[in-house]
C-alpha positions in Angstrom: 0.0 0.0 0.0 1.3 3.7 -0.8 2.1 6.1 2.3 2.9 9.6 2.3 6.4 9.2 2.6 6.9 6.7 -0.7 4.7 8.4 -3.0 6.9 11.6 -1.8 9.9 10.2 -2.4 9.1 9.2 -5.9 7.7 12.5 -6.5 10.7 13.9 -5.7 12.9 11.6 -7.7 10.5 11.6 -10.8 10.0 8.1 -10.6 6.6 9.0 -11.2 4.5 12.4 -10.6 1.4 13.5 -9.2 -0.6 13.5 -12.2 0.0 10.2 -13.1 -0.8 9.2 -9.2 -4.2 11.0 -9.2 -5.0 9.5 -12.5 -4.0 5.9 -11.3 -6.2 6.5 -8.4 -9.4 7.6 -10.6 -9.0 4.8 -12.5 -8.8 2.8 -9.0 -11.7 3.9 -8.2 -13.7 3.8 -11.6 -12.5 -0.2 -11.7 -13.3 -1.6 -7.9 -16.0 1.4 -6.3 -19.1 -0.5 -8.4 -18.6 -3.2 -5.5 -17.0 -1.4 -2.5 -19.1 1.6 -2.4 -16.7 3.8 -0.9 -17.5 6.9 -2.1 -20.3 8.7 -3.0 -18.4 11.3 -5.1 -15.6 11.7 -7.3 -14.2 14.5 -7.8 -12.0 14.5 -11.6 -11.2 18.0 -11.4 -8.5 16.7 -8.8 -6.3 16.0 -11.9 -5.7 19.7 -13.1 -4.6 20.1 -9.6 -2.2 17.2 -10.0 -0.5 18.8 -13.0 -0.4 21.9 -11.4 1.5 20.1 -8.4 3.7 17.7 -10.7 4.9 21.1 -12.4 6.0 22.3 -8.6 8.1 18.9 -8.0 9.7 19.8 -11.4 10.8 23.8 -10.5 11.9 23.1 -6.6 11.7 19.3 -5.8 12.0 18.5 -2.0 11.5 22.6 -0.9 7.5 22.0 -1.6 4.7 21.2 1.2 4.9 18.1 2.6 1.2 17.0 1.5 1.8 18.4 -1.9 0.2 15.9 -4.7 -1.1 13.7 -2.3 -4.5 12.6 -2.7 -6.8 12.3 0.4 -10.6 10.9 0.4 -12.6 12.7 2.5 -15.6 12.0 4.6 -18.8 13.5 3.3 -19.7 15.2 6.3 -16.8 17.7 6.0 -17.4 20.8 3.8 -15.2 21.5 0.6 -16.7 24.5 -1.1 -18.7 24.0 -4.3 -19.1 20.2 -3.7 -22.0 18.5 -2.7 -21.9 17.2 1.7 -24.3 15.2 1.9 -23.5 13.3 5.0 -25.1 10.4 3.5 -28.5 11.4 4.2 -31.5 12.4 2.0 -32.2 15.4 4.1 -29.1 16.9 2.2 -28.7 14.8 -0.9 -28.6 18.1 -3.3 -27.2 20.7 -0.6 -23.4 22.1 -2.0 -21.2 24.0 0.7 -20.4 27.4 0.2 -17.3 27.3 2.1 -14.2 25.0 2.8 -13.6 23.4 6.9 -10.8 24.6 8.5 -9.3 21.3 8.1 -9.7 21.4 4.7 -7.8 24.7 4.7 -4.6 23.5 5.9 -4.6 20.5 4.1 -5.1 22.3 0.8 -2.2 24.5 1.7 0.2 21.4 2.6 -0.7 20.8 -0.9 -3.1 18.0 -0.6 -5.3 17.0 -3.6 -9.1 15.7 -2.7 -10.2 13.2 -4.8 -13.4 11.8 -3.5 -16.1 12.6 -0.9 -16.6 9.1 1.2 -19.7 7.2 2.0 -20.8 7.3 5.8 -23.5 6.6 8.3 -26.4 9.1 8.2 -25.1 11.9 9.7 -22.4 9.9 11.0 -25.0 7.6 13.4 -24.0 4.5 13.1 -21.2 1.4 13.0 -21.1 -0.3 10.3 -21.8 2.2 7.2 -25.0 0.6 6.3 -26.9 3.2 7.8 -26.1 5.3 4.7 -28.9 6.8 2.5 -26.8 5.8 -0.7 -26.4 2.3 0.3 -24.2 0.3 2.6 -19.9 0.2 2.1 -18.5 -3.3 1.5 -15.2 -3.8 3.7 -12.4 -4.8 0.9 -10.9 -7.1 2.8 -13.9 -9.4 2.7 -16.7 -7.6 0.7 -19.5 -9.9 2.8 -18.4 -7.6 6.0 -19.4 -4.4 6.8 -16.3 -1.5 7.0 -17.1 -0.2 10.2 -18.5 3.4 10.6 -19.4 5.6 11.0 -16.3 6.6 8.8 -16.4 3.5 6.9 -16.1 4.8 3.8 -13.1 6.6 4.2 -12.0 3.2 6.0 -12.7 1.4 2.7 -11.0 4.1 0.4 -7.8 3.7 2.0 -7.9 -0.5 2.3 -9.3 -0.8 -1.3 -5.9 1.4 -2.6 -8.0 4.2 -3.5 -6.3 6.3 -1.7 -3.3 6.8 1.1 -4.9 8.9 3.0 -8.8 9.6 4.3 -10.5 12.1 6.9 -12.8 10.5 9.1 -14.9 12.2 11.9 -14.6 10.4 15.5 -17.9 10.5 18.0 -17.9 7.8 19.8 -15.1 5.4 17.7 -15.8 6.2 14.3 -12.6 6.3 13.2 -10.7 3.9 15.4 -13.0 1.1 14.9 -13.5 1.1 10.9 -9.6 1.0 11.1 -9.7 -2.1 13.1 -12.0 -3.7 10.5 -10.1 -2.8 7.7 -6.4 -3.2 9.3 -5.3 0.2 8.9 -4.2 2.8 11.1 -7.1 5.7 12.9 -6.1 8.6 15.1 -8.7 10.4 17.7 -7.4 13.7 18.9 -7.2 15.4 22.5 -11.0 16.8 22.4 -9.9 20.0 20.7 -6.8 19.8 19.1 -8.5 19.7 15.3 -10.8 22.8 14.6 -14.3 21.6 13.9 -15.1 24.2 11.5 -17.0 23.2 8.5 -17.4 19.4 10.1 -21.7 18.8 10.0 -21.9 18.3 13.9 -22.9 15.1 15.5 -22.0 15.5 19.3 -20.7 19.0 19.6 -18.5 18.1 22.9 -17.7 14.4 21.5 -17.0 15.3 17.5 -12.8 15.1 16.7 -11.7 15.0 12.9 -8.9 12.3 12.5 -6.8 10.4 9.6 -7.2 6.8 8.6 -3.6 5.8 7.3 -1.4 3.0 6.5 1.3 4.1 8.8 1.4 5.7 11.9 3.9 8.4 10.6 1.1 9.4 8.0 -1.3 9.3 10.8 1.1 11.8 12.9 1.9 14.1 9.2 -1.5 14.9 8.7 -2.7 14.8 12.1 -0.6 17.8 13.0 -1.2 19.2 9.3 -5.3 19.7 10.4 -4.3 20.7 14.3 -4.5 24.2 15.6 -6.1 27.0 17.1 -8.9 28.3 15.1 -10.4 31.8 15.3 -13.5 29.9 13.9 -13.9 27.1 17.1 -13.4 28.4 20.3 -13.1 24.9 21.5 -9.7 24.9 19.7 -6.5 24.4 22.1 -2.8 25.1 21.7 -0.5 22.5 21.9 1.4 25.3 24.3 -1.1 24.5 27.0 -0.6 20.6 27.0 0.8 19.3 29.8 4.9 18.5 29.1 4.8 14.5 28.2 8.0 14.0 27.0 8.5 11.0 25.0 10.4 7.8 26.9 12.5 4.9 25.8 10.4 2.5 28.0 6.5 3.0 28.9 3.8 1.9 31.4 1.0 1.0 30.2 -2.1 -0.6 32.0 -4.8 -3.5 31.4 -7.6 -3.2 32.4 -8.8 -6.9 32.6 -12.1 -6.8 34.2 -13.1 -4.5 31.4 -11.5 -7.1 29.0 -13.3 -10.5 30.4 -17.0 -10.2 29.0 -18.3 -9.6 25.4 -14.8 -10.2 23.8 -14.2 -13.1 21.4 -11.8 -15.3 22.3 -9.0 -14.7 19.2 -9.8 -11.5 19.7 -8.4 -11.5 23.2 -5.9 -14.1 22.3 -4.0 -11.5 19.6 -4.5 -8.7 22.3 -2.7 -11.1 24.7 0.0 -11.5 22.4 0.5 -7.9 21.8 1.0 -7.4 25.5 3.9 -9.9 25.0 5.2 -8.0 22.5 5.2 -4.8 25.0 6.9 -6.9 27.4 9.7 -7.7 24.9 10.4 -4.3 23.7 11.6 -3.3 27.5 7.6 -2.1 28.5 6.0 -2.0 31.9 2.6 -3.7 31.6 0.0 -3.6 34.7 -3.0 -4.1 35.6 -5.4 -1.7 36.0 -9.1 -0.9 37.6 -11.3 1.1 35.6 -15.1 1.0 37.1 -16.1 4.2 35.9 -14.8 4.0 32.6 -16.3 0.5 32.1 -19.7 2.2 32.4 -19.2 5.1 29.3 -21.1 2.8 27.1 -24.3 3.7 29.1 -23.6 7.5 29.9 -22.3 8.0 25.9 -25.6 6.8 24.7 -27.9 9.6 26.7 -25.3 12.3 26.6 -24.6 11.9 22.3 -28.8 11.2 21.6 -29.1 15.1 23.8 -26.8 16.8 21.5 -27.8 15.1 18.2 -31.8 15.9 19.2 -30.3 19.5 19.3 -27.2 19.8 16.2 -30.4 18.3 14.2 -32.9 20.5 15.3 -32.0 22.8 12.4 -32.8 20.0 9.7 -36.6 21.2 9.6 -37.9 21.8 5.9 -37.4 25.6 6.4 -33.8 27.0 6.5 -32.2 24.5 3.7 -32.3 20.5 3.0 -35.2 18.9 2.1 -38.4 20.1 2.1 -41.5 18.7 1.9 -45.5 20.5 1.7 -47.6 21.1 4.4 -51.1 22.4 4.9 -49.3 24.5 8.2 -45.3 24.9 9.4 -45.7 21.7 11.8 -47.1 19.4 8.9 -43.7 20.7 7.0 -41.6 20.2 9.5 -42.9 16.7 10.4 -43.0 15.5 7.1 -39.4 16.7 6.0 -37.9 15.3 8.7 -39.9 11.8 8.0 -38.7 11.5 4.7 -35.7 13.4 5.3 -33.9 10.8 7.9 -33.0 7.1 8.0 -34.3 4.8 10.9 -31.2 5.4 13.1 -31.4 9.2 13.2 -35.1 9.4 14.0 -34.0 6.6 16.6 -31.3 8.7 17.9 -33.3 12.3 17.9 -36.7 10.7 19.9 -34.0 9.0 22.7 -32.2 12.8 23.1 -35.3 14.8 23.0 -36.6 12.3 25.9 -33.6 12.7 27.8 -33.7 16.2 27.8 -37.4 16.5 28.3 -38.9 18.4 31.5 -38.9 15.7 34.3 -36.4 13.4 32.4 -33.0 16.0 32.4 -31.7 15.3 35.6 -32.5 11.6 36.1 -30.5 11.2 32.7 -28.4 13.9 31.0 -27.8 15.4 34.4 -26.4 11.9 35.9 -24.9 11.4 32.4 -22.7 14.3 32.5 -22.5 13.9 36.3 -20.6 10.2 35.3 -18.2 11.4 33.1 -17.1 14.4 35.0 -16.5 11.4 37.8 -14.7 9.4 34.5 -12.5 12.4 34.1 -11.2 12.8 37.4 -10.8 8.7 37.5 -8.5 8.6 34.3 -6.8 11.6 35.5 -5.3 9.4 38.4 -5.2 6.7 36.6 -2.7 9.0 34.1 -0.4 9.9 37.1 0.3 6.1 37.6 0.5 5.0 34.0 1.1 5.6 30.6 -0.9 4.5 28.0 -4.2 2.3 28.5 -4.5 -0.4 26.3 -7.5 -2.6 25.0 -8.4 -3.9 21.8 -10.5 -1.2 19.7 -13.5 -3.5 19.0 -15.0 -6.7 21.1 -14.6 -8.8 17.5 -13.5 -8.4 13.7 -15.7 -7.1 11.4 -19.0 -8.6 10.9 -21.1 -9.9 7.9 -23.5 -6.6 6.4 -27.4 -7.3 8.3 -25.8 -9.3 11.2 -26.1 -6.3 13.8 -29.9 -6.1 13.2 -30.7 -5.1 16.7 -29.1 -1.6 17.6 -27.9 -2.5 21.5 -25.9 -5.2 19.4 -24.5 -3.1 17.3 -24.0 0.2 20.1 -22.1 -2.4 21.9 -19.4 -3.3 19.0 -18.5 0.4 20.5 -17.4 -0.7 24.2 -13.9 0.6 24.3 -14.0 3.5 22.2 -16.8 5.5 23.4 -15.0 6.6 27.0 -12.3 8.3 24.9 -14.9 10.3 23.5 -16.6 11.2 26.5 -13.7 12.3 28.1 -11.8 14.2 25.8 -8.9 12.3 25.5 -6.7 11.2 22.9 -6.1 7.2 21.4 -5.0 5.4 18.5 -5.5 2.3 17.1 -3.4 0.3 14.4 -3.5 -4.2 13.4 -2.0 -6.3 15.9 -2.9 -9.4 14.0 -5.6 -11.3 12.2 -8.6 -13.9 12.7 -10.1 -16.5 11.1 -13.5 -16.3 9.7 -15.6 -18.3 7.0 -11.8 -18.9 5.5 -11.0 -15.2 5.5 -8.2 -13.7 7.5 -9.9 -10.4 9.4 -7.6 -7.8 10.7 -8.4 -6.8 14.4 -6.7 -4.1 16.2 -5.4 -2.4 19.3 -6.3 0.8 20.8 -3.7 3.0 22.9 -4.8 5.6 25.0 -3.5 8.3 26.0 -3.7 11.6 28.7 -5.0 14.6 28.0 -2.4 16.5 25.4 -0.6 12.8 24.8 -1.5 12.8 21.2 2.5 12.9 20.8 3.5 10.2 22.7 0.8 8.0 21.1 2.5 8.3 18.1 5.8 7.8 19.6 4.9 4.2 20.8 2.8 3.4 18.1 5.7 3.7 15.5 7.7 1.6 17.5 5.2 -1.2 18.1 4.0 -0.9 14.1 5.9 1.0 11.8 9.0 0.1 12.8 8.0 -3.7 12.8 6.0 -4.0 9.5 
């Protein structure tokens, strides 16, 4: 598979250039996205930007951007003026933006080229990519499997060849765990480091824009590429207030096996179990750890994310833009454009927040809800001062067949481990620590890392080591 780094070099050499890249990608996609369904666009003015960058390599070589002629897929929920973001639902099949995210800013500057706007889960609910008004992503690796989502689509671009590089949006494991399904690598920010500017929100306090990569060094390129304060966000942070986590030869990192003994197949846990060997090996502290309040972020993510979708949705209404459907009065609009506007999952998703947030119902849910992960907080904060890293695997099994999940609380709980990042702001990262067998098909699963508040740069650190460094 192509990273940054080799198609770089070659660019530089001229063993090839980026028009002939971009072109080699269109046809990619042309030739296998009939099947995979990865993306929902295509976007073949990207190859008058490749000349433009192949006649750049030609004046000044290595003193251009470091993205410069690279192509990236991006998710369809992230706005890049004058094409259509659609975020996979019908409630915004024809709307174009009128302006470019942040993110998409200071990648085009680095010189990136976008070639395609990636399939998704409605409005990024979802996590498997079926949930998608355009129809469901096949993962590449076994095309009977689902991709993961909600960024499956970008998940699929990158494992199909399509691409090196996708943009993915992480909620409650929306990157992390389609990159454990398709064996590459996902990054999910401190809460705050990435400008969400221009991203369609989900979960306004959960929401974190990340790459899917096939190395961790790509991961960590573009990753800091998209970072930064924005005048835009004021959630945005500078790395200058991080705490100082310098980066060490040897880590600690901590298990936490109670969280680890139900719901998790047994290969799966078998591979995580050899990874911690592999820790051990490479000169790594490895200890056992008790997380009770973490172990329950499954519970409080799924009142606290429902409470801010009912509200980031609340603008969806037949009126201001997006669909919109007649009515003898206002309320007959609004309830029939949102009817025919959203999928099963988002009307699912609204009626649980609205109820949550309801008079009467606030503070015997949200109110706990955000009581529990202020309490999550304060326990991974000690946690922190006493290890490293925490490790688990990033999904309870390897991808599963499209239709199997049927019954939402079986699919909500394929996100066990990666919701609690989410909730509580911090950063993790998740790359293949091996394979398993199913129906004759070798599945990639992988391992999550995560890290304290501001430790997006020691995640990296150890993640080279334990993957780049030994593919």
């Amino acid at each position: 598979m192509d990273t940054v780094k080799t198609l770089r070099e070659k660019y530089i050499s001229g063993a090839t250039t980026p028009t002939e890249v971009i072109q080699r990608f269109l046809d990619s996609i042309k030739d296998n996205d009939k099947e995979i369904n990865a993306f929902l666009e295509v976007y073949e003015d990207s190859l008058e930007e490749a000349k433009k960058a192949t006649e750049l390599y030609k004046e000044k070589g290595a003193d251009t951007p470091e993205l410069l002629g690279i192509p990236i897929a991006l998710k369809n929920n992230i706005l890049l003026k004058s094409k259509k973001a659609t975020a996979s639902s019908k409630m915004l099949e024809n709307y174009t933006a009128v302006y470019d995210a942040t993110i998409v800013k200071r990648l085009r500057e680095a010189g990136a080229i976008f070639v395609g706007a990636t399939n998704m889960d409605e409005f990024a609910m979802g996590g498997s990519t079926e949930n998608s008004a355009f129809g469901p992503t096949k993962n590449p690796v076994d095309v009977s499997r689902v991709p993961g989502g909600s960024s499956g689509g970008s998940a699929a671009a990158v494992a199909m060849g399509a691409v090196p590089v996708a943009i993915g949006t992480d909620t409650g494991g929306s990157i992390r765990q389609p990159a454990s399904y398709c064996g590459l690598v996902g990054f999910k920010p401190t809460y705050g480091a990435v400008s969400r500017y221009g991203l369609m929100a989900m979960g306004s306090s959960l929401d974190q824009a990340g790459p899917l990569t096939n190395s961790v060094a790509d991961a960590e390129l573009v990753h800091n590429t998209m970072a930064g304060v924005d005048e835009m966000d004021a959630t945005t942070i500078s790395v200058d207030t991080y705490p100082e986590l310098p980066n060490k030869e040897k880590y600690t990192i901590g298990i936490p096996r109670h969280f680890l003994s139900e719901g998790v197949d047994e290969d799966v846990l078998s591979a995580f179990n050899q990874h911690i060997e592999e820790l051990k090996a490479a000169g790594h502290e490895v200890v056992d750890i008790d997380l009770p309040l973490f172990e329950q972020g499954l519970a409080a993510y799924y009142v606290v994310m429902p409470a801010e979708v009912s509200s980031n949705l609340a603008r969806y209404d037949g009126i201001r833009y997006g669909l919109s459907e007649d009515g003898k009065d206002l309320l007959e609009v609004y309830e029939k454009s949102r009817a025919k506007g959203f999928g099963a999952e988002v009307k699912r998703r609204v009626l649980l927040g609205t109820h949550v947030l309801s008079s009467g119902y606030y503070d015997a849910y949200y109110g706990k809800a955000e009581l529990a992960r202020k309490k999550m907080r304060e326990e991974l904060a000690d946690i922190f001062k006493k290890v490293d890293f925490i490790l688990t695997p990033t999904a309870p099994t390897p991808a599963f067949k499209l239709g199997e999940k049927a019954d939402p609380l079986a699919m909500y709980k394929q996100d066990i481990f990666t919701v609690p990042v989410n909730l509580t702001g911090v950063p993790a990262i998740t790359f293949p620590m091996n394979t398993v067998e199913r129906d004759g098909k070798s599945l990639p699963v992988g391992v999550q890392y995560i890290g304290p508040h501001g430790g997006d740069a020691r995640l990296f650190d150890i993640a080279k080591s334990m993957y780049d460094e030994r593919k």
